[in-house]
Each structure stands twice: as structure tokens, then as C-alpha cells.
C-alpha positions in Angstrom: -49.5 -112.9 56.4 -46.8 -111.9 58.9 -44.1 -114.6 59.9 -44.0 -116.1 63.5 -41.1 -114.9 66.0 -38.3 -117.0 65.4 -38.4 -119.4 68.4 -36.1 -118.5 71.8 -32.9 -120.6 72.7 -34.9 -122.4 75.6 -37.5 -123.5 73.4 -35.0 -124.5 71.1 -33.3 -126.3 73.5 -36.9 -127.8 74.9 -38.4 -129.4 72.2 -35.0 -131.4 71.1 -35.1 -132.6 74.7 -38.6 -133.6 74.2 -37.7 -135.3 70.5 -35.3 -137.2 72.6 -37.7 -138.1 74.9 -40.0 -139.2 72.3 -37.0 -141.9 71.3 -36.7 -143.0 74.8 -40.7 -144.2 75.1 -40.6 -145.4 71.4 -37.1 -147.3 73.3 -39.4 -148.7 76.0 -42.0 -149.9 74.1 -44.6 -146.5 73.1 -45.3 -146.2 69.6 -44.4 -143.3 67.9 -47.8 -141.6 68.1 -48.3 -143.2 71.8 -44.9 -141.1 72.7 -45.9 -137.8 70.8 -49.6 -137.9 72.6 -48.1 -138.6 75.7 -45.5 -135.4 76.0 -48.3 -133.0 74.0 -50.8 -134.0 77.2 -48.2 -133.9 79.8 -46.4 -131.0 78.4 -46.4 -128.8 81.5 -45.0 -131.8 83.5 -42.3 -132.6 80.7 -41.4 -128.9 81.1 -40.7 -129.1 84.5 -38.4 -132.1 84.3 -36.7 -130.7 81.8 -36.1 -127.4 83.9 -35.1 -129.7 86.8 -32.2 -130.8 84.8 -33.7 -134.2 83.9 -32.2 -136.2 81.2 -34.4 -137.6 78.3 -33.7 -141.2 79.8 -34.9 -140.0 83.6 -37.6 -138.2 82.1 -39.1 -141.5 79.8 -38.0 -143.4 83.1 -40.5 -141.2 85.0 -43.2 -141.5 82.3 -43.4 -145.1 82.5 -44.1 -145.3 86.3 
């Protein structure tokens, strides 16, 4: 069975942002499987915001619109 690639800097970099994320809905009321749903579906849109320089509190601000 052959390893996986180790994982880039950005993608490194991405999916703390998104843990963080994940704390900011849990902070706003989202359970912790309501905030982890939420950024799997939306994944392409969390990617953007988080290439547009949004912080993990704009970004949870923006989810909860």
C-alpha cells in the first residue's frame, strides 16, 4: 500500500483555518457536527474566503447570514 503525498503548505495552512472556523460556528451556536457538515458542503466557498484573506471570525460571520 503506498503512502499519500505529504500534504502542501496551503493545504496545511487551509484546513487549520477551517478548524478555526469550525470554533467560531460552534462559538455562535452550531454544534460540532452542524459546523463540520456545514464547511465539508460549502468547501469550495470556504476556500475562497479563505484565499480572499478572510479571517476565521469573517468567515463564521459570513456563514451565519
Amino acid at each position: 500500500m503506498s503512502k499519500a503525498p505529504p500534504l502542501d503548505a496551503d493545504t496545511l495552512a487551509l484546513l487549520a483555518w477551517c478548524q478555526q472556523v469550525e470554533q467560531q460556528l460552534m462559538a455562535r451556536g452550531a454544534t460540532e457536527r452542524e459546523a463540520q457538515q456545514h464547511i465539508e458542503e460549502q468547501a469550495d466557498w470556504y476556500t475562497d474566503l479563505f484565499y480572499d484573506g478572510y479571517t476565521p471570525e469573517q468567515a463564521a460571520a459570513e456563514a451565519m447570514h
